[in-house]
LUMBA-576490 format. One record per residue (C-alpha): residue in one letter; x, y, z. Coordinates in steps of 0.1 Angstrom, whole numbers, padded with zeros to 4 digits, always signed. Example, Ala and Ser with C-alpha at 12.3 -4.5 7.8 and 13.67 -1.06 7.14 Angstrom:
2
A+0123-0045+0078S+0137-0011+0071
# end
This chain:
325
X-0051+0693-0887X-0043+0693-0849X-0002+0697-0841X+0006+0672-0814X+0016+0693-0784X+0055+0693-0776X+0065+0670-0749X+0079+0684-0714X+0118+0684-0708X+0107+0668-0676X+0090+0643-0696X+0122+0635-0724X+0148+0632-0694X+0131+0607-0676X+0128+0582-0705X+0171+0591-0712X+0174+0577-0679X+0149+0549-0679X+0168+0537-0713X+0204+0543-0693X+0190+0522-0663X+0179+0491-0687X+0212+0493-0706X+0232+0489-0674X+0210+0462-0660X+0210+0438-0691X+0251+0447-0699X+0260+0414-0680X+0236+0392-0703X+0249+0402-0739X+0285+0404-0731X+0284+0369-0719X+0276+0357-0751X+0298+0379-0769X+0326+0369-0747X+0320+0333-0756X+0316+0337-0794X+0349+0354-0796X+0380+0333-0799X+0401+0338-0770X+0375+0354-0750X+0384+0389-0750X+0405+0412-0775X+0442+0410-0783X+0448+0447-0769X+0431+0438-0735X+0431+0404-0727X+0411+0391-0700X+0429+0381-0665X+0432+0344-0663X+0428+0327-0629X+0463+0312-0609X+0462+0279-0606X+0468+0263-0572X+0488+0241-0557X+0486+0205-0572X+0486+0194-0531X+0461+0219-0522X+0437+0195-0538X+0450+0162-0545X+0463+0153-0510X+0468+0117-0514X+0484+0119-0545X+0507+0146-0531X+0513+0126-0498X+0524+0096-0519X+0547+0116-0540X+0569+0130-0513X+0574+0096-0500X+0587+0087-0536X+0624+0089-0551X+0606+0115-0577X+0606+0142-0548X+0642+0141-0538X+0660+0136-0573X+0677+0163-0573X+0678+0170-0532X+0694+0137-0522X+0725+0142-0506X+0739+0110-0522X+0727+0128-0558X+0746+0160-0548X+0776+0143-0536X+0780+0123-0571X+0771+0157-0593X+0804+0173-0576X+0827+0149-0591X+0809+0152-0625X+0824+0170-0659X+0792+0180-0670X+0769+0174-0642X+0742+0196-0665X+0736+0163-0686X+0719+0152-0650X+0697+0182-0649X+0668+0168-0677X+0661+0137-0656X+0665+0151-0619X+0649+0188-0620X+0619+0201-0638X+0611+0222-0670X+0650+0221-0674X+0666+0243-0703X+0697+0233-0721X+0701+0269-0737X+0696+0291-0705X+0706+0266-0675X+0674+0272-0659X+0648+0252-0648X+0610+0252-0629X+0617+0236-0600X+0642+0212-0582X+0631+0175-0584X+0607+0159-0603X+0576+0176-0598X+0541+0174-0614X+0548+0193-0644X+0578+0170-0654X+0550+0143-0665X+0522+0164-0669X+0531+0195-0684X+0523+0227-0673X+0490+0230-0656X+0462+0251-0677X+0460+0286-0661X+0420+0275-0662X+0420+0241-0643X+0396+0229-0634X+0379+0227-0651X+0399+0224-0680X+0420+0185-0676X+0454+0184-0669X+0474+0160-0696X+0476+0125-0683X+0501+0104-0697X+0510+0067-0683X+0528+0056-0708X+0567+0033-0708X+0580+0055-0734X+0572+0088-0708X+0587+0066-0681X+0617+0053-0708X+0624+0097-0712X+0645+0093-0682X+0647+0054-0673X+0666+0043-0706X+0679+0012-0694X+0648-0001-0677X+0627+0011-0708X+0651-0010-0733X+0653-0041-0710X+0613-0038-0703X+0607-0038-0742X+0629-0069-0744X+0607-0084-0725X+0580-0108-0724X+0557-0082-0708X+0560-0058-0730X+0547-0081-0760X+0516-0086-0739X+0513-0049-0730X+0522-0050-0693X+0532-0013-0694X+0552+0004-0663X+0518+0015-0642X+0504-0020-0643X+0533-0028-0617X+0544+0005-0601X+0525+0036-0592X+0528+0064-0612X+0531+0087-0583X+0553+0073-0556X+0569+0045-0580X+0561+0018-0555X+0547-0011-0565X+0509-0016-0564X+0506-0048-0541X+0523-0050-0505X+0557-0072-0517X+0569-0080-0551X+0556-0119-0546X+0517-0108-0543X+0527-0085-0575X+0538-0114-0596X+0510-0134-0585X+0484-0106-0589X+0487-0122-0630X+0505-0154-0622X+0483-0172-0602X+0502-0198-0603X+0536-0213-0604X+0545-0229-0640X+0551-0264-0638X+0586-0273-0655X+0611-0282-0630X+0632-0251-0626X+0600-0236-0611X+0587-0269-0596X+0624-0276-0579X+0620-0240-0557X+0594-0245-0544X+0603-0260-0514X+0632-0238-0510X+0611-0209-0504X+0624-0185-0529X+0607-0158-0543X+0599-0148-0578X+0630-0119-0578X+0650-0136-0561X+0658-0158-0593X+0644-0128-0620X+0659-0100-0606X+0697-0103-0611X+0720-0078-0594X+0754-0082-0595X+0768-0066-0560X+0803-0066-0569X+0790-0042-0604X+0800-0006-0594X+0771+0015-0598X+0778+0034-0635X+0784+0078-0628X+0752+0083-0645X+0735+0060-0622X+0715+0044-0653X+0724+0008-0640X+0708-0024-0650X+0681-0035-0632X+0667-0068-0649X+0636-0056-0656X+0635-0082-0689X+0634-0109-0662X+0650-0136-0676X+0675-0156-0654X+0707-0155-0665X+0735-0184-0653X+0751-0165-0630X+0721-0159-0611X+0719-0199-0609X+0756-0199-0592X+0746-0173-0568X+0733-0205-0548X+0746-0230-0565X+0784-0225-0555X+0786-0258-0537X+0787-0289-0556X+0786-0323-0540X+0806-0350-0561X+0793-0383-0562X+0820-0410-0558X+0843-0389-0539X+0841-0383-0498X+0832-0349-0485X+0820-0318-0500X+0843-0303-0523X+0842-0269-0534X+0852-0261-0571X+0869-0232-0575X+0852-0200-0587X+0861-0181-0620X+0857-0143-0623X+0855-0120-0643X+0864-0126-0681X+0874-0160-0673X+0841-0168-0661X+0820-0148-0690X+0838-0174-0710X+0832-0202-0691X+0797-0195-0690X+0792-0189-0726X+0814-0224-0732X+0785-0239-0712X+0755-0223-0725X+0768-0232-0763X+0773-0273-0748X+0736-0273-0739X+0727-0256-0769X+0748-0279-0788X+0728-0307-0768X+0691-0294-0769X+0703-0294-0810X+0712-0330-0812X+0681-0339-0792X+0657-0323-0817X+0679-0339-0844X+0678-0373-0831X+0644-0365-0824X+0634-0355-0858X+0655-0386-0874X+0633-0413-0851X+0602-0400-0865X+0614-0394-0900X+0625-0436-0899X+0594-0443-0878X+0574-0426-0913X+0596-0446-0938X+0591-0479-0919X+0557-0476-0921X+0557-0465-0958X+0577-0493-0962X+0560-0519-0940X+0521-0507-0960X+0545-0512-0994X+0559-0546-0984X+0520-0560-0971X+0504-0548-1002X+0529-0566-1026X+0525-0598-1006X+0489-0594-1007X+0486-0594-1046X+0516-0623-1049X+0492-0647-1024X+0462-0631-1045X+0479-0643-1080X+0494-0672-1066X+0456-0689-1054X+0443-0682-1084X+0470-0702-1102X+0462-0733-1076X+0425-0728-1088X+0431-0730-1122X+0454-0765-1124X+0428-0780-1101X+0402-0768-1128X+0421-0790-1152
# end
């Protein structure tokens, strides 16, 4: 049997290098799919570098234009904001609402103001593409506008899901049509028809000016959280705002009643409210009686016809039967 001749050195160290070469070249394609099949991407002793994200301006202008022309990006810088938090006991109870990523346990936060993060969260260290949280819900608004949030969920709106956003922008809290009129109207098209709506008209008053209540005398509470009549109903002093001068028929001139304040006229007003209620309960009573006799006539009335029928019924028969004999 013939030994197969042994191969030259030359010969073996070419084909360790050819294999070396087509090891290096195809390295790339099998530890992209390794990479991807492993949770994590990469080991727990060397983890892979993850990329920075940018600047949430760098690529959303508009929405980054819009929010520094909003109250969001000065909560904590107004000067009016700073001046208040000096004459506070514990101006740290501010600090959740008016900075960012604020912590109770170290005193730090992320950033002054209400930034980007304060609603979305922290940004993914790989977006894009991976989506930042969006979230434009009342309650996220309600996290730092209690007393909006609790009147807004008294309201109307809220039991036909008109959240926050369908009014304001989420970004630069404005609202989403040029005046507050066009922003009623964008779902009222038109005025309701009872008289308290069909009497302004012609005085050319707008739809705040009667559901928007702000008392100007009210001092504005330390922790700022003031009223702001976002259930929209209108309460009786809002009617006397314009509704101060009375003229009195049967008497000569104007004469102008005098004004109650404070408790006194809380008590008057409620002494007023409980008359009409009083009177809108007698109504419906008097109301309800009128029909209820209305039905019992008629009972009554049917009753009484039928009877008479069958006594004229019984009553020609007997006629009929003497004249028979």
């Amino acid at each position: 049997m013939n030994q197969r001749a042994p191969r030259p050195i030359y010969m073996v160290s070419a084909l360790i290098l050819m294999a070396v070469a087509l090891g290096l070249a195809l390295a790339p394609a099998w530890q992209t799919p390794i990479a991807m099949a492993q949770e994590g991407g990469a080991d727990e002793e060397t983890p892979a570098p993850t990329p920075t994200p940018v600047g949430c301006g760098e690529c959303h202008i508009d929405i980054q234009e819009e929010w520094e022309s909003s109250a969001h990006a000065r909560a904590f810088t107004d000067s009016e904001f700073q001046h208040r938090l000096q004459d506070m006991t514990d101006p740290a109870g501010c600090y959740p609402c008016h900075t960012t990523g604020y912590q109770p346990a170290t005193g730090e936060y992320l950033a002054e103001n209400v930034t980007c993060e304060a609603c979305h969260g922290v940004t993914p260290a790989d977006h894009p593409p991976a989506p930042v949280e969006v979230d434009d819900s009342s309650e996220l608004c309600g996290e730092c506008h209690e007393v909006t949030y609790r009147e807004w969920a008294d309201s109307a709106h809220a039991a036909e899901g008109v959240q926050c956003v369908s009014c304001h922008t989420s970004h630069g809290r404005s609202l989403r049509f040029t005046n507050s009129q066009e922003t009623c109207l964008s779902c009222h098209e038109e005025r309701m028809n009872d008289y308290a709506h069909m009497s302004h008209i012609n005085a050319n008053l707008a739809c705040v000016d009667c559901h928007i209540y702000k008392d100007p005398d009210a001092p504005i509470p330390v922790t700022g959280l003031a009223a702001t009549s976002h259930e929209f109903r209108v309460p009786t002093r809002g009617c006397l705002r314009c509704h101060e001068l009375m003229e009195l028929e049967g008497m000569e001139g104007t004469i102008e009643p005098p004004t109650p304040t404070g408790d006194e006229a809380e008590l008057r007003i409620a002494e007023l409210e409980a008359q009409l209620a009083a009177l809108e309960g007698s109504q419906e009573a008097s109301s309800l009686q009128m029909v209820q006799g209305g039905v019992i006539g008629l009972v009554v009335g049917l009753v009484a016809s039928w009877l008479l029928f069958r006594a004229g019924g019984r009553r020609g028969k007997g006629d009929r039967k003497s004249k028979g004999k």
